[in-house]
C-alpha positions as CSV (number, residue, x, y, z in Angstrom):
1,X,-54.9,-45.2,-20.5
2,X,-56.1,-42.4,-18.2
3,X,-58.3,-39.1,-18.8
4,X,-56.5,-36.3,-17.2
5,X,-58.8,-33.4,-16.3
6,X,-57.1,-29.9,-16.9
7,X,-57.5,-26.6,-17.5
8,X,-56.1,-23.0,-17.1
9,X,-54.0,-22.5,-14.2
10,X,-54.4,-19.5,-11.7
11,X,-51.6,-20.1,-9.2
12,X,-49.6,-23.7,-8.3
13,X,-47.9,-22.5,-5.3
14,X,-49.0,-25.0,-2.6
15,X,-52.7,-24.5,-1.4
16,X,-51.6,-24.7,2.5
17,X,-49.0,-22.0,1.7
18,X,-51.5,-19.6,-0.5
19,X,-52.8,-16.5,1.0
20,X,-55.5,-16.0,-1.2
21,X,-56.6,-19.5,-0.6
22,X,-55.9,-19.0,3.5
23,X,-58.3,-15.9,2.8
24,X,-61.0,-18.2,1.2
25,X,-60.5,-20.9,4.2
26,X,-60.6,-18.3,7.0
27,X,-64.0,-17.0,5.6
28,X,-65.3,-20.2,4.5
29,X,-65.2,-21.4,8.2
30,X,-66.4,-18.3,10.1
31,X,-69.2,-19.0,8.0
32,X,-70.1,-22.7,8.4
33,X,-69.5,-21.7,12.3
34,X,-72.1,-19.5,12.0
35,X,-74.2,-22.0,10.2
36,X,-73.8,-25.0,12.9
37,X,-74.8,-22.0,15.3
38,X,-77.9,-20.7,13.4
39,X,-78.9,-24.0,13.0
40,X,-78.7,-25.4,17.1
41,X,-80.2,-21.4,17.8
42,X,-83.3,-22.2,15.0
43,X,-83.8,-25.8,16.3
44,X,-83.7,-24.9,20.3
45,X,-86.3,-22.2,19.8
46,X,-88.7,-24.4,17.5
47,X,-88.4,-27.0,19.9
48,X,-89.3,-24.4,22.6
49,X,-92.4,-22.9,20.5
50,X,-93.8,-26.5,19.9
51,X,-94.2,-30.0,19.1
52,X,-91.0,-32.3,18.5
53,X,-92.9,-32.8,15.1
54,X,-93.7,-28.9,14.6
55,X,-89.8,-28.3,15.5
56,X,-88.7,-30.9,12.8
57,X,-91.0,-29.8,10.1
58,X,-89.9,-25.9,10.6
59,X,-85.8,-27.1,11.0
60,X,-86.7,-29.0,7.4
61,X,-88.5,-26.9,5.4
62,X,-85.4,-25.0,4.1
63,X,-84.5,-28.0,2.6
64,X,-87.7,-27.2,0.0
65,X,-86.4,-23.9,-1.4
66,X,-82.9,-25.6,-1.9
67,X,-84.2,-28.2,-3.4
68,X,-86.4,-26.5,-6.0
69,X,-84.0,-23.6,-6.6
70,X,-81.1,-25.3,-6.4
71,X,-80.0,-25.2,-10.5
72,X,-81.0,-21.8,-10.6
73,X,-78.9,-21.2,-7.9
74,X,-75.6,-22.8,-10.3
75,X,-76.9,-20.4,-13.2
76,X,-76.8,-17.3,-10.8
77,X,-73.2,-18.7,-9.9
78,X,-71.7,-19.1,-13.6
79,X,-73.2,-15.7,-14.3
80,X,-72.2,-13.3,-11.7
81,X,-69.2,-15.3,-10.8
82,X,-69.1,-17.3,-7.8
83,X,-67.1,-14.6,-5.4
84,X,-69.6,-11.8,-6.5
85,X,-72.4,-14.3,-5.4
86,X,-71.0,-15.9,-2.3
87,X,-70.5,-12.2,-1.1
88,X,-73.9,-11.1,-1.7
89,X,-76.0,-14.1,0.0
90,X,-73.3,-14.1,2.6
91,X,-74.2,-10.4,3.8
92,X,-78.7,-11.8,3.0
93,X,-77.6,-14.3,5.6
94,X,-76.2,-12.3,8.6
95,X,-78.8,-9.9,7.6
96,X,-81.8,-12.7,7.7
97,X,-80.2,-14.2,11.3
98,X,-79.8,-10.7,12.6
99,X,-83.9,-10.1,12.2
100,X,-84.8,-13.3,13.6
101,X,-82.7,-11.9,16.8
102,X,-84.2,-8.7,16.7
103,X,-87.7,-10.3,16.3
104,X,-87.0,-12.7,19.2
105,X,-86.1,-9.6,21.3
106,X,-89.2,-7.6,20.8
107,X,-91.7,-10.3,20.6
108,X,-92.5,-14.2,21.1
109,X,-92.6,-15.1,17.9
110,X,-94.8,-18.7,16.4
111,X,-93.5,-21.5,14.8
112,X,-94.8,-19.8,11.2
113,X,-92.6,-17.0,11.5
114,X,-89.8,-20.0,12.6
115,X,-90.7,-21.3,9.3
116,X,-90.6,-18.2,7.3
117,X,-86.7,-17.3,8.5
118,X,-85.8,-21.3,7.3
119,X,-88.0,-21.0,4.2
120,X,-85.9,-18.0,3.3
121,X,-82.7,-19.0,4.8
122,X,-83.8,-21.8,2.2
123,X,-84.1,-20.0,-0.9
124,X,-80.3,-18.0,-0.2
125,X,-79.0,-21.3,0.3
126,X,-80.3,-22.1,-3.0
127,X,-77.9,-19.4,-4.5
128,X,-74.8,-19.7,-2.0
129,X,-74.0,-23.6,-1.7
130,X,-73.3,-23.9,-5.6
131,X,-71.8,-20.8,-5.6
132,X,-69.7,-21.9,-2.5
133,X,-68.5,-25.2,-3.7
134,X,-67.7,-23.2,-7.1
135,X,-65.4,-20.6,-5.2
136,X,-62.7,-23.0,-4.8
137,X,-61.9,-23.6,-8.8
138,X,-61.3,-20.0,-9.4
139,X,-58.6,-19.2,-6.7
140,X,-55.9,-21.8,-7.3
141,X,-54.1,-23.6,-9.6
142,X,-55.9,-26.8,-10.9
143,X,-53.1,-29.1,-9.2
144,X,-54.6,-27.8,-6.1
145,X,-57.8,-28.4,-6.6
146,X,-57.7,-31.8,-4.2
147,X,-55.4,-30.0,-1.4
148,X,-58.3,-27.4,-1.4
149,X,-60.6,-29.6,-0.6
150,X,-58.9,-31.8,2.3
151,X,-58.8,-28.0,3.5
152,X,-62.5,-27.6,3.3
153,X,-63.2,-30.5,5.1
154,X,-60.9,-29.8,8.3
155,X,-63.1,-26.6,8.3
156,X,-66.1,-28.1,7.7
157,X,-65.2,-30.5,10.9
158,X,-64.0,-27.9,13.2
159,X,-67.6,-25.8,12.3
160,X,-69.0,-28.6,13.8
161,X,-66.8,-29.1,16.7
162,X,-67.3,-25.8,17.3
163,X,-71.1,-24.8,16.6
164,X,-72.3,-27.1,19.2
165,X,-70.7,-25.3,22.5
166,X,-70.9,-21.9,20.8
167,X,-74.3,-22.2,19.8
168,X,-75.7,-23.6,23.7
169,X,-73.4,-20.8,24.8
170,X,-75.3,-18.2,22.9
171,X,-78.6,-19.9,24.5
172,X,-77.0,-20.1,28.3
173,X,-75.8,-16.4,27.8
174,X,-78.3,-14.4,25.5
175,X,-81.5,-17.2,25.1
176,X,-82.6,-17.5,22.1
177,X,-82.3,-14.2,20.8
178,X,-78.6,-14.4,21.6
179,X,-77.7,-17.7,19.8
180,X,-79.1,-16.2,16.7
181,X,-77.1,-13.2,17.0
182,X,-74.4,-14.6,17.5
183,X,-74.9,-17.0,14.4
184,X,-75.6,-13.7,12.6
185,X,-71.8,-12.3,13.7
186,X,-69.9,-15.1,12.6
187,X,-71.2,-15.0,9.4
188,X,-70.9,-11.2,9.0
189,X,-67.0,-11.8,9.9
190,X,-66.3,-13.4,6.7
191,X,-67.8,-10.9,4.5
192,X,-64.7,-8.9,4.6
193,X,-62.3,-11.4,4.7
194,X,-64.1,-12.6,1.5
195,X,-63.9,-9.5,-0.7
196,X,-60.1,-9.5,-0.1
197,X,-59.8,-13.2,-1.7
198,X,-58.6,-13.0,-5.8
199,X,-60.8,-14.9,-8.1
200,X,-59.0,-15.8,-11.5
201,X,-60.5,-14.4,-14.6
202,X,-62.0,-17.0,-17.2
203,X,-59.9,-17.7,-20.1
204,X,-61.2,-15.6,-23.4
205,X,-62.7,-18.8,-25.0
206,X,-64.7,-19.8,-21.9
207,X,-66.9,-16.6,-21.9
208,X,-69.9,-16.6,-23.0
209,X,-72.9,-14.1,-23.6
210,X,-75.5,-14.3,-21.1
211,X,-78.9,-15.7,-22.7
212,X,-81.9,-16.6,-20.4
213,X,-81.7,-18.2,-17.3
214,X,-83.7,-21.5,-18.8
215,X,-81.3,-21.0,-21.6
216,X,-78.2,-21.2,-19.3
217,X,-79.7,-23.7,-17.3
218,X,-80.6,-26.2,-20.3
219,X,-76.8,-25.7,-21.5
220,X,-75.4,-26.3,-18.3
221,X,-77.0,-29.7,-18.3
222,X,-76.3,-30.5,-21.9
223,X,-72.6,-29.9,-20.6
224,X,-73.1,-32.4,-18.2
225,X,-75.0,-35.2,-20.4
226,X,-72.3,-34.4,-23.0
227,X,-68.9,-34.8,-20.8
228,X,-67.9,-38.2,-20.3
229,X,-66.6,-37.9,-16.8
230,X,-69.3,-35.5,-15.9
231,X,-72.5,-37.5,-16.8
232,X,-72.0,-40.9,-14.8
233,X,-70.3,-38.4,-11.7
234,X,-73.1,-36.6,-11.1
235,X,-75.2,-40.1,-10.8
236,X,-72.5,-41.7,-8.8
237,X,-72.5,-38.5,-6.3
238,X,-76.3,-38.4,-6.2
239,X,-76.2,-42.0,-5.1
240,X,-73.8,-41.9,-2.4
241,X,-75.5,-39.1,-0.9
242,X,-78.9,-39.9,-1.0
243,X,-77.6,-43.6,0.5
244,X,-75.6,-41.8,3.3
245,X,-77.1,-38.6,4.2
246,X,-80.7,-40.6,5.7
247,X,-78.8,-43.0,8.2
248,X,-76.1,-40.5,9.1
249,X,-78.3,-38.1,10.5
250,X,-81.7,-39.2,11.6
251,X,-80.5,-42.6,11.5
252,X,-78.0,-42.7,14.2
253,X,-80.8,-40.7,16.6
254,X,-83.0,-44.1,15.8
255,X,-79.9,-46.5,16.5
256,X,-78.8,-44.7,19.9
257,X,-82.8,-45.1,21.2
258,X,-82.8,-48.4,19.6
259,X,-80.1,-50.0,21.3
260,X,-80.5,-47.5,24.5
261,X,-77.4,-45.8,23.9
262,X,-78.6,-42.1,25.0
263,X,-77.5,-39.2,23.9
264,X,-74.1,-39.9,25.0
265,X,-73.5,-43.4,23.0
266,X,-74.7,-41.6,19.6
267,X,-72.3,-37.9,21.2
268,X,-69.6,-41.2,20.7
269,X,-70.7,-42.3,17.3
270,X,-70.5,-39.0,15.6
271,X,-67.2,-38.3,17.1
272,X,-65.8,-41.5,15.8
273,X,-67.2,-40.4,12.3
274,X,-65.9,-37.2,12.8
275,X,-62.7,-38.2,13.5
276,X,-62.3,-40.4,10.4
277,X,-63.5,-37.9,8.5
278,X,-61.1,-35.3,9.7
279,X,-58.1,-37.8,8.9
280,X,-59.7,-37.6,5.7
281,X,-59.2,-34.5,5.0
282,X,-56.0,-33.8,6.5
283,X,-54.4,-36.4,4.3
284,X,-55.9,-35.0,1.2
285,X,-54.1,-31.5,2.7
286,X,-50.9,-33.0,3.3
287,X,-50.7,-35.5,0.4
288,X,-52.0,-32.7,-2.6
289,X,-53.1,-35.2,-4.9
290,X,-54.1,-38.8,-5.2
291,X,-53.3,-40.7,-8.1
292,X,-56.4,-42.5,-9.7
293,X,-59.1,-40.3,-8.2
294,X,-61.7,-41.7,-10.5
295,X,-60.8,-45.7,-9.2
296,X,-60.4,-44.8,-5.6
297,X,-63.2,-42.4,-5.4
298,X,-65.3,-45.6,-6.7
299,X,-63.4,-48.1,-4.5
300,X,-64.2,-45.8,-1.4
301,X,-67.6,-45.4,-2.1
302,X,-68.4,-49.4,-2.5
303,X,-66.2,-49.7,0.9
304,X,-68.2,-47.4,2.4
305,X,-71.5,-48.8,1.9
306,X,-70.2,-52.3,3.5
307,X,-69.6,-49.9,6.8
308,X,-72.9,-48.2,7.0
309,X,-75.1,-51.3,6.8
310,X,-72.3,-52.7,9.6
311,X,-73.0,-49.6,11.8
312,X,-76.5,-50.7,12.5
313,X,-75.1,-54.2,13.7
314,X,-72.3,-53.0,16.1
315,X,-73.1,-55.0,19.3
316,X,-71.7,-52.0,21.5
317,X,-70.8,-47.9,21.2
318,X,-67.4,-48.8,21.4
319,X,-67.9,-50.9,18.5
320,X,-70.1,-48.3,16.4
321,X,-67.8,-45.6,17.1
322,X,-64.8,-47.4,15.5
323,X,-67.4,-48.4,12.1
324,X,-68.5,-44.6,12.2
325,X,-64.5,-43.7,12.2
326,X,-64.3,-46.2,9.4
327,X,-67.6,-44.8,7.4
328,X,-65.9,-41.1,7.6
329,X,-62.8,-42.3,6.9
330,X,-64.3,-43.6,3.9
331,X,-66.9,-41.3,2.7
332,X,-65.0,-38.3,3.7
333,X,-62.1,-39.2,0.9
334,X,-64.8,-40.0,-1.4
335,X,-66.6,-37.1,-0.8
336,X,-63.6,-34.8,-1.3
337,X,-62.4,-36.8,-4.5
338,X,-65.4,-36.5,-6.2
339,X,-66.2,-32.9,-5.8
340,X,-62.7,-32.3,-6.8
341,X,-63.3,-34.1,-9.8
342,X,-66.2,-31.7,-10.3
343,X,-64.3,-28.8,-9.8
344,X,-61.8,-30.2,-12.5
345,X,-64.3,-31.4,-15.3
346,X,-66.8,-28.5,-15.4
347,X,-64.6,-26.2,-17.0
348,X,-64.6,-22.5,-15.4
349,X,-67.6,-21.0,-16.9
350,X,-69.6,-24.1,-16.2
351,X,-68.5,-24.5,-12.5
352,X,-71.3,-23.2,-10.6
353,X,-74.2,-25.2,-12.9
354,X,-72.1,-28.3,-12.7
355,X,-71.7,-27.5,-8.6
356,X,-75.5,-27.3,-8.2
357,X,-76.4,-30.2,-9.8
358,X,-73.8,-32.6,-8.0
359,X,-75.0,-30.9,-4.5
360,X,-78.8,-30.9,-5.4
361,X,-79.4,-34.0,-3.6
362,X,-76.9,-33.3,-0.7
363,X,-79.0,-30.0,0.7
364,X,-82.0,-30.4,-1.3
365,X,-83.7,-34.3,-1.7
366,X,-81.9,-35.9,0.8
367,X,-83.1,-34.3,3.5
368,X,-86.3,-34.8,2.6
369,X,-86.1,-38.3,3.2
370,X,-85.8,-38.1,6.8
371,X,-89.2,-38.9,7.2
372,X,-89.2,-41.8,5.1
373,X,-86.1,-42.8,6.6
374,X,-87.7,-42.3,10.2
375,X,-91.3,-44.5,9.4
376,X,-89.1,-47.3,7.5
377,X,-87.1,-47.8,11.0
378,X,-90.1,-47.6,13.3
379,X,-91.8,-50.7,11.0
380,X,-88.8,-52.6,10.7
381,X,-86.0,-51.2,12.8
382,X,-82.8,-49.7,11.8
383,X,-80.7,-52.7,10.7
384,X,-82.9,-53.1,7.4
385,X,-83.2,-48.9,7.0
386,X,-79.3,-48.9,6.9
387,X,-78.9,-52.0,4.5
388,X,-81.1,-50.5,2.4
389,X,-79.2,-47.5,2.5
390,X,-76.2,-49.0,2.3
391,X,-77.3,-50.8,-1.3
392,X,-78.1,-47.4,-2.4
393,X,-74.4,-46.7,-1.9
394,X,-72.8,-49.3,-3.1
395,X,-74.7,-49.0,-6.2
396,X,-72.9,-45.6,-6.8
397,X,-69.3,-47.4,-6.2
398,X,-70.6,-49.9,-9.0
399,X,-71.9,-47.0,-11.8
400,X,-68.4,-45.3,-10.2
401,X,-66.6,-48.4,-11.5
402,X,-68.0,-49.3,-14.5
403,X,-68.1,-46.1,-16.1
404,X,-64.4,-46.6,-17.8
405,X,-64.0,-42.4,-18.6
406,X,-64.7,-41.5,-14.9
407,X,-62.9,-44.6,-13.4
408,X,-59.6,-43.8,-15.1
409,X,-60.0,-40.2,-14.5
410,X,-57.1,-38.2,-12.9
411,X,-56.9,-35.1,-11.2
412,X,-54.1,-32.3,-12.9
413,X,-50.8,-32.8,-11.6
């Protein structure tokens, strides 16, 4: 017997082939562009204005806000709607980006006001990711829903193909001031391209009257302890990222000094994982649907672990390139299943709560560990930090697979 996870339909016409959802992807990844740019332009100028250590506490403490405001964040989402919000810290964004251009123009600003733009570049965050990842539910048909997000991750990937050169370009052509402003155009460009995309209305016996934000907040996560898919899916997501995001990042700077790989061994790493993660997502966008999302999700997730504590044993780059193609691969079909599976199991007018709270420790906790994760691997070196990790991981693949609801769930068809 298998759940099936349904609800009302919008529009069933192919994602690929949907305007409105071609709208949402074209503005999606001018945005996450402009991210990967803001990001490189905020980094480059800490590191420029201080200590490694300063730069790395100022290019972290956005994660703070995020992770604090994060649920709030889902409530704003579920009660403005997720296109009304998305719009609205969208244009915050540009608008933040654009004065830390300005400011760098006029003046040589410290590492506090650094920290001030990422603190509030922070709290935003806090209202756009779950708004963001909630977007996608209300523009297409349910039997979309996995299409949509194979889509999501090919932009996702190009953003970061693409950040890198653009972002040093801005730097080589405008300093610092122009890498920021640049960051602050690309995500101005979606703005428009945004308000034209069509958001679906909720069905008449998914509205609700607004109460108090704690009050919304508390239901949204008795909605989650109460669904059976829902409640061990949010612990099976929080797990997997909080065993991968550490040695993915940080991590693989540690294993390319370790092993004296440079700069351009770990350039190869992430391009391998890039790569597998990209063939991720274009096979979720050509295939539409995979049948048993619930047991592959869980199988992937267990298989993925076994690859990240074999990254930190590769003997050579050539060899940790093709585990990182393997680990994206992996995690990236994973990844996409189970925020589907989100998307499909909230309900509409619990989306954006149900959103926040499965990406809380993605953007907000995990990032936090990166300390933790950088000591561990100085004491005992990277091959114990990413077997630890790894366990982490493969204990989501095991809740994954022996909670029986989630593990038989499907996605509409």
């Amino acid at each position: 017997m298998t759940t099936t996870l349904a609800s009302p339909v919008l529009d069933d016409r192919p994602a690929h082939r949907d305007p409105n959802v071609l709208r949402w992807l074209g503005g999606f990844t001018a945005s996450a562009v402009g991210d990967n740019v803001y990001y490189i332009a905020l980094s480059w100028t800490a590191v420029q204005s201080g200590t490694a250590a300063q730069a790395g506490l100022v290019t972290a403490v956005s994660a703070v806000p995020r992770a604090l405001l994060m649920l709030g964040g889902g409530v704003v989402a579920d009660r403005y709607g997720p296109r009304r919000v998305v719009v609205g810290s969208t244009a915050v964004r540009s608008a933040l980006v654009l004065s830390a251009a300005v400011l760098l123009l006029v003046t040589s600003p410290g590492l506090w006001a650094l920290g001030a733009v990422a603190a509030v570049f922070g709290v935003v965050d806090a209202v756009f990711i779950p708004a963001a990842g909630a977007l996608p539910a209300r523009i297409t048909g349910r039997s979309q829903l996995t299409r949509v997000q194979g889509m999501r991750g090919l932009a996702t990937r190009l953003a970061n193909v693409l950040g890198g050169p653009l972002g040093g370009l801005g730097v080589a052509l405008g300093g610092t001031a122009g890498a920021f402003g640049l960051a602050a155009l690309l995500i101005g460009v979606s703005l428009p391209v945004l308000l034209a995309v069509r958001v679906g209305e909720l069905p008449p016996d998914e509205r609700k009257a607004r109460g108090a934000v704690s009050a919304e907040l508390r239901d949204g996560l008795r909605h989650i302890r109460r669904d059976r898919v829902l409640r061990p899916l949010i612990v099976v997501i929080a797990l997997g990222d909080l065993g991968f995001v550490g040695p993915m990042n940080i991590g693989l700077t540690l294993l390319s000094e370790e092993r004296g790989w440079g700069s351009a061994g770990m350039g190869w790493v992430l391009a391998g994982f890039g790569a597998g993660a990209g063939s991720a997502a274009l096979l979720l966008t050509w295939r539409g649907r995979v049948p048993r999302a619930g047991y592959v999700m869980a199988v992937t997730n267990a298989a993925s672990a076994v690859a990240i504590a074999g990254l930190a044993q590769a003997p050579s780059v050539l060899a940790a390139a093709g585990v990182a193609l393997c680990v994206g691969m992996l995690a990236g079909l994973a990844g996409a299943l189970g925020t589907a599976l989100v998307q499909a199991a909230a309900g509409p007018a619990y989306v954006g709560r149900v959103t926040s709270a499965a990406t809380l420790v993605s953007y907000g906790v995990a990032p936090l560990t990166f300390p933790l994760v950088g000591w561990a691997s100085g004491h005992w070196g990277t091959g114990p930090v990413f077997t630890a990790c790894a366990g982490v991981c493969a204990l989501s693949g095991a809740v994954a697979l022996c909670a029986g609801p989630l593990r038989r769930a499907e996605l509409p068809a």
